[in-house]
VOGU-3710 file (C-alpha; in Angstrom, 3 decimals, decimal comma):
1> xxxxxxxxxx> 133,439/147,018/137,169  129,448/146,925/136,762  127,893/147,738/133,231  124,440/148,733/133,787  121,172/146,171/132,011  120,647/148,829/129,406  124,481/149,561/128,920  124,822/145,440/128,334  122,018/145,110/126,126  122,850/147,591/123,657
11> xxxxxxxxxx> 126,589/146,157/123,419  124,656/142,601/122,649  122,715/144,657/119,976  125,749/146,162/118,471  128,430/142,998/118,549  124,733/140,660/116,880  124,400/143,583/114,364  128,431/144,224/113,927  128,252/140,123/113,194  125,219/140,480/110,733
21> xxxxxxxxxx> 127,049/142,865/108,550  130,292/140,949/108,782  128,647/137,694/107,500  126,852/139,949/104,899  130,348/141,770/103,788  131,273/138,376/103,509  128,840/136,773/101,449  128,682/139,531/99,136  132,405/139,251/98,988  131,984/135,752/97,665
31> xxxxxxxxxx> 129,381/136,796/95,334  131,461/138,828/94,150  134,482/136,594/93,371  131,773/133,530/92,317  130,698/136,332/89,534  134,072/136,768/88,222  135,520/133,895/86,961  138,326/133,551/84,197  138,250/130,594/81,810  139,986/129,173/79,124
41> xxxxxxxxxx> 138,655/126,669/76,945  140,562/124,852/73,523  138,926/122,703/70,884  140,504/119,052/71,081  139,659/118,770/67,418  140,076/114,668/67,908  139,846/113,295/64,846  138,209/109,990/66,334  134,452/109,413/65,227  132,242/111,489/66,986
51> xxxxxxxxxx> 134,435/112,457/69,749  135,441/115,602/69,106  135,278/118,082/72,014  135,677/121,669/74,186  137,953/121,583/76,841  137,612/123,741/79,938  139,309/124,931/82,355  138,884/128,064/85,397  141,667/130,009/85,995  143,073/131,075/89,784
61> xxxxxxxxxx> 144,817/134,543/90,567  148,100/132,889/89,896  147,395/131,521/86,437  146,753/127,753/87,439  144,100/125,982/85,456  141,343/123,426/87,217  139,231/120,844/84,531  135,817/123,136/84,877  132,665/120,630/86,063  131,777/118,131/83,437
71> xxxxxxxxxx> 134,951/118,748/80,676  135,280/118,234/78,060  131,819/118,638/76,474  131,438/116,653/73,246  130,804/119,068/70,363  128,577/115,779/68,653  131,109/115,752/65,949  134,447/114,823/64,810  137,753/117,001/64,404  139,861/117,079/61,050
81> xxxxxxxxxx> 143,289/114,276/61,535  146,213/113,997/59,450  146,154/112,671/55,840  148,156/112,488/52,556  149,067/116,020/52,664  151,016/118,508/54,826  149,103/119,990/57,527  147,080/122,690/55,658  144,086/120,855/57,604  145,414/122,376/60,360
91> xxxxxxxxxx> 146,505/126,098/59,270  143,971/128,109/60,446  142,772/130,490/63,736  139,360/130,882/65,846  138,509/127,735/65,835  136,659/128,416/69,257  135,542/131,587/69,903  132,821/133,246/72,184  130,492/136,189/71,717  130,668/139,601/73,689
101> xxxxxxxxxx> 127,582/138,821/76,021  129,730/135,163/77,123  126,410/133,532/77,056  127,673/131,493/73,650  130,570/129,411/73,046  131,249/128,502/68,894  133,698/125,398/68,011  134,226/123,631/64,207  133,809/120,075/63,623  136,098/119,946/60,527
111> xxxxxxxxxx> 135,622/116,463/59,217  131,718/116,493/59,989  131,327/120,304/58,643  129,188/121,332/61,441  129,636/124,170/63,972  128,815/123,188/67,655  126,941/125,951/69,840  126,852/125,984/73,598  125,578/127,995/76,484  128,087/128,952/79,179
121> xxxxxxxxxx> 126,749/128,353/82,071  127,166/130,254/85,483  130,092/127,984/86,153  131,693/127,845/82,739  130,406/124,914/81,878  128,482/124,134/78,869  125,436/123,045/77,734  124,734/122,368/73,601  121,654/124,690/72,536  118,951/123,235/70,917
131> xxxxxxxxxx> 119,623/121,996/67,466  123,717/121,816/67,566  125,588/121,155/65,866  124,688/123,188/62,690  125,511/122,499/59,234  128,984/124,262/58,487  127,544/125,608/54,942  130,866/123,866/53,209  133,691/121,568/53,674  136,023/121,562/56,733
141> xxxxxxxxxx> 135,006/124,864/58,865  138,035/126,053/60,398  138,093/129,795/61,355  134,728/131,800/63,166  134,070/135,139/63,033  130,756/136,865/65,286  129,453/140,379/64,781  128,069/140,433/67,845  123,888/142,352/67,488  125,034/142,778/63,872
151> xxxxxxxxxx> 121,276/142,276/63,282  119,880/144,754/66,089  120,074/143,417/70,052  120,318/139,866/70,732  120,609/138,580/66,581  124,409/137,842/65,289  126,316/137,416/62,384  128,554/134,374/62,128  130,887/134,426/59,574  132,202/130,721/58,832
161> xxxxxxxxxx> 135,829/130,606/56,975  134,885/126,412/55,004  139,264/125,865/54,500  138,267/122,963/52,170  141,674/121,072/53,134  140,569/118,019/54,739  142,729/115,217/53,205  139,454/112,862/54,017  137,042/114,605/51,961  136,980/115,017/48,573
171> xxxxxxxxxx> 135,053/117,570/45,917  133,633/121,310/47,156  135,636/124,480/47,311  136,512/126,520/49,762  133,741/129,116/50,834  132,644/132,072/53,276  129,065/131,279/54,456  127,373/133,833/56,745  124,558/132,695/59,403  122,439/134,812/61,671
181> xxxxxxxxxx> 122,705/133,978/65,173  119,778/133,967/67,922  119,805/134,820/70,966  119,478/131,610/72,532  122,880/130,331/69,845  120,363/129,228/66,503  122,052/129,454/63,645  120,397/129,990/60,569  122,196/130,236/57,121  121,971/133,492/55,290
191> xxxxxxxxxx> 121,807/133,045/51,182  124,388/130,995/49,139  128,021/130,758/50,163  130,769/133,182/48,759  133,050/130,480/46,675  136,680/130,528/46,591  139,326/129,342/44,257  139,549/125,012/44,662  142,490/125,058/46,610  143,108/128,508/48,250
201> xxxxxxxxxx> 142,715/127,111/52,176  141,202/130,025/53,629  142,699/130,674/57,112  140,629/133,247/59,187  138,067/135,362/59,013  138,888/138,870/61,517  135,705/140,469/62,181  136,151/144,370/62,505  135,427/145,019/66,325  134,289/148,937/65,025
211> xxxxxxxxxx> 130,907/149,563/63,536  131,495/148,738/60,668  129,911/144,721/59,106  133,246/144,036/56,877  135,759/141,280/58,041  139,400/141,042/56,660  140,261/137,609/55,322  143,933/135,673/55,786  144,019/133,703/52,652  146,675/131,319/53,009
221> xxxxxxxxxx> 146,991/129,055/49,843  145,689/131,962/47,733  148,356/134,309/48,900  146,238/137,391/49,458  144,843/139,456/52,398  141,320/140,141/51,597  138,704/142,603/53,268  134,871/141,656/52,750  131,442/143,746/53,804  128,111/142,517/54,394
231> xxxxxxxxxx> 124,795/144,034/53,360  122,166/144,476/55,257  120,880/140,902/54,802  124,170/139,571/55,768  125,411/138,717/52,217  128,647/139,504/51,221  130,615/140,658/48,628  134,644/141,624/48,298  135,723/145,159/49,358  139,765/145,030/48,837
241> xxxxxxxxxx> 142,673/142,692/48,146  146,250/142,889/48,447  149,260/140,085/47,585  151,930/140,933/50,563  154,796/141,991/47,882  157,235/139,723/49,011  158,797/136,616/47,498  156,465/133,913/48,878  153,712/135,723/50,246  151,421/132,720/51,596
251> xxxxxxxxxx> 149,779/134,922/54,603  148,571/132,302/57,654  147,609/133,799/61,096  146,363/137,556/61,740  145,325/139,835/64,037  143,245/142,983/63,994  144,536/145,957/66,483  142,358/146,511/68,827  142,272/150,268/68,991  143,771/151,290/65,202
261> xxxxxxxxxx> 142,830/150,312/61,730  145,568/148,190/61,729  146,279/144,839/60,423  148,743/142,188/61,586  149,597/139,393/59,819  151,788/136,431/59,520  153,915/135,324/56,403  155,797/132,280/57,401  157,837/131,445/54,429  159,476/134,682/54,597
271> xxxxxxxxxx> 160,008/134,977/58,257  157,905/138,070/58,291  155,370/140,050/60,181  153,204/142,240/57,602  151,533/145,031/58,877  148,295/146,900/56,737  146,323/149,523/57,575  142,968/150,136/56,432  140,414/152,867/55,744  136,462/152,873/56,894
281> xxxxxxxxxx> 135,423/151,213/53,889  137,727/148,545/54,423  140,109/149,500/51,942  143,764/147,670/52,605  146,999/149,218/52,269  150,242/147,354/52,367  152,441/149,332/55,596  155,590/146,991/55,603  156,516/144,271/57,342  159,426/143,273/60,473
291> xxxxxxxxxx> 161,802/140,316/60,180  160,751/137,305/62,816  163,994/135,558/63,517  161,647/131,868/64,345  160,762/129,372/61,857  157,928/129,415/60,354  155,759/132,569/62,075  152,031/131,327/61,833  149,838/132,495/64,731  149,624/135,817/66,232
301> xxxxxxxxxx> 147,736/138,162/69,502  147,796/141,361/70,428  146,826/142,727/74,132  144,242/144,640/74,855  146,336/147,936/74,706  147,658/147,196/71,545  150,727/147,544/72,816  152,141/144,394/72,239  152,391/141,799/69,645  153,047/138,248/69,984
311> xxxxxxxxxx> 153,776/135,611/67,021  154,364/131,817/67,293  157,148/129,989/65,440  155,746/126,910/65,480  158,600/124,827/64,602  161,533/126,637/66,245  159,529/126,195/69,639  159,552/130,262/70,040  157,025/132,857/70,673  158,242/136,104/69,259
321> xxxxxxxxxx> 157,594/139,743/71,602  156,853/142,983/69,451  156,569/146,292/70,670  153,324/147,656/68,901  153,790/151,190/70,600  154,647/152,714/66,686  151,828/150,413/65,317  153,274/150,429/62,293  156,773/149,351/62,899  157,025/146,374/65,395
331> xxxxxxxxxx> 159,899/146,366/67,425  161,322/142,721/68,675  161,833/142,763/72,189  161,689/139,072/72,941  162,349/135,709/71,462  160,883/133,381/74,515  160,816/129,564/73,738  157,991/126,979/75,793  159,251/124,684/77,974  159,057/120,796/77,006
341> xxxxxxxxxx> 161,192/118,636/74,695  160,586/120,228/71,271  157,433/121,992/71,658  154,648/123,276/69,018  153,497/126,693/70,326  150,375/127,693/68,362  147,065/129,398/68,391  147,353/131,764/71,324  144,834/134,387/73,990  145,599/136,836/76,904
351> xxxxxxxxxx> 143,669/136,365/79,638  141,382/139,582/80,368  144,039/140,838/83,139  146,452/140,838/80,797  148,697/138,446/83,133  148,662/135,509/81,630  149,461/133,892/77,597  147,534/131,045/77,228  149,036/128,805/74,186  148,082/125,304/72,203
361> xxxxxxxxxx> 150,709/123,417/71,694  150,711/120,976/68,598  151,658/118,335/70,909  148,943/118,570/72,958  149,234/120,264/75,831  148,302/123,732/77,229  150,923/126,183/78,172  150,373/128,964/80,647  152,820/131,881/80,447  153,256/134,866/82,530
371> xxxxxxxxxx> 152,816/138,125/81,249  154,678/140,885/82,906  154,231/144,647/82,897  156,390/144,901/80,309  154,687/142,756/77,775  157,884/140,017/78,452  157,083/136,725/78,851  157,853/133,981/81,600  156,628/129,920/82,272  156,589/129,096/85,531
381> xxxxxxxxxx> 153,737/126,668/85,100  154,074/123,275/84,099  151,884/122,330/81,255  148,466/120,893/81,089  148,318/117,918/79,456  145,286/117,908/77,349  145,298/113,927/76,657  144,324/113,597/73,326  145,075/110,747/70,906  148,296/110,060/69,295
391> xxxxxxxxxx> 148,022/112,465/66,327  145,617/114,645/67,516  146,459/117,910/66,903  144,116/120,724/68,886  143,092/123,964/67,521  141,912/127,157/68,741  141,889/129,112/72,459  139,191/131,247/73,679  139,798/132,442/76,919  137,111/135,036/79,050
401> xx> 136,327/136,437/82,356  132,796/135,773/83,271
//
């Protein structure tokens, strides 16, 4: 069969333009999927002088982690190690955290009481800004809190829990010192620390993810749950406190739900999950609290629904599934333990999907669970081995999609 010149020609022209917009569909397709990355990254907290670091890792559609370019990045300080007490060092949450923008990246240097900063790059790597680390304000920083353009767009508000339980330094006492944060990740300390009681250990410091500049404060050795506000300068000043009214209170992790003004938080001695609630002002009222059949409940998350709790029993190797539906009565519908030979589940982050339950173990390794619709959890994954030091024990998660 003949095709005529012109017929011919205009087929070339449409199969050269069909290919054009082909190659373009795909190229923007990749654009597309280079733009959205998920990441997870932990604090080593190694103990070893000056070696202290951020771990990173990208994240696949199925949950499997890759060492991101250049990890781990050195946080130009050293992590807080074991010593002649129990591990109160080590009883704390947001250790790492990142602000809304995921331009910054925050991580404590407990021994050296200094904050590291970083960019994020394009990649997830990171880069330390100009001037990092920054000076902590106090002993042993071990919880971060950001109110993201607290200060108007593009200036922060760091809030920096100082635990004071390093068993290698002596003197100080625990403290709450504010910073304002830059842009480009400056930190710059705002007025004179808020003191606590020599010996209280601190825990965390939950920034309210509302309008409101108030934080609410787990307060382990001190046994309280505390809120706090800011002023317009950043300094701040106590708004509400509340003793869990149960035998042995001693509160540890927390989480803030992320819809409600609704506290969780963890009392580990008693095998409990308190829940508050609290008012605009910040004003805490004790709800009740759930039995957690683990040892020793410490560290707690939430998904983005606020459907769901979880809580890690450190030393019964469990992590603990609540139905959050009635926010203030948690129903168990889970008891899941990690895979390995005794493991340490602790500080633990969803992944942005939802999918996924990134958790620290104690022991030093990174566990990656899956999530399913149902909130109920799975591990299918074999762990990442983090390969710290003998001893090292890391803190904090911080996981994003960028």
């Amino acid at each position: 069969m003949k095709i005529a010149r012109s017929t011919r020609r205009f087929l070339g022209v449409m199969t050269v333009a069909a290919t054009v917009l082909l190659a373009f569909s795909l190229c923007a397709t990749s654009a597309a999927y280079a733009q959205t990355k998920s990441l997870v990254y932990v604090n080593s907290n190694n103990f070893a002088d000056g070696q202290n670091s951020v771990q990173g890792f990208s994240i696949d559609a199925s949950g499997n982690l890759t060492a991101l370019p250049g990890s781990p990045y050195m946080t130009s300080g050293t992590g807080v190690g074991p010593g002649n007490m129990t591990d109160a060092q080590w009883d704390s949450d947001q250790e790492v955290i990142v602000n809304k923008a995921k331009t910054l990246l925050f991580a404590v240097n407990g021994h050296t009481n200094t904050i590291a900063v970083f960019n994020i790059n394009a990649d997830g790597s990171l880069t330390p800004v100009a001037g990092s680390p920054f000076p902590s304000g106090g002993q042993d920083p071990a919880s971060l809190g950001l109110k993201d353009n607290a200060f108007g767009p593009g200036v922060s508000l760091l809030t920096v829990v100082n635990k004071n339980s390093d068993p290698l330094q002596s003197g100080g006492v625990p403290n709450y010192a504010t910073f304002s944060v830059s842009a480009s990740g400056t930190l710059t300390q705002i007025g004179t620390p808020l003191d606590m009681p020599a010996g209280s250990s601190p825990a965390q410091a939950m920034v309210r993810i509302d309008k409101a500049v108030q934080f609410i404060a787990v307060e382990f050795m001190n046994n309280t749950v505390t809120s706090y506000k800011y002023n317009s300068a950043g300094v701040l000043s106590m708004v509400s406190q509340s003793i869990p009214p149960v035998t042995n209170p001693t509160p540890l992790g927390g989480v803030l739900h992320p819809k409600l003004k609704v506290a969780y938080v963890a009392l580990p001695i008693e095998r409990q999950v308190a829940v508050y609630k609290f008012d605009g002002p910040g004003n805490l009222t004790w709800v009740g609290s759930v039995a957690n059949q683990g040892v020793a409940v410490c560290w707690l998350a939430i998904n983005a629904a606020g459907t769901k709790l979880y809580a890690a029993e450190t030393p019964s190797s469990t992590i603990t599934v609540y139905d959050t539906t009635h926010p203030g009565t948690p129903t168990q519908i889970q008891r899941f333990t990690v895979s390995g030979t005794a493991g340490q589940p602790a500080h633990m982050h969803l992944d942005p999907s939802g999918q996924f339950l990134y958790v620290v173990d104690r022991l030093g390794v990174l566990h990656v669970l899956n999530v399913d619709a149902s909130g109920m959890l799975s591990e299918t994954h074999a762990t990442t081995n983090l390969n710290l030091p003998v001893g090292t024990v890391p803190l904090g998660v911080a996981v994003l999609q960028k």
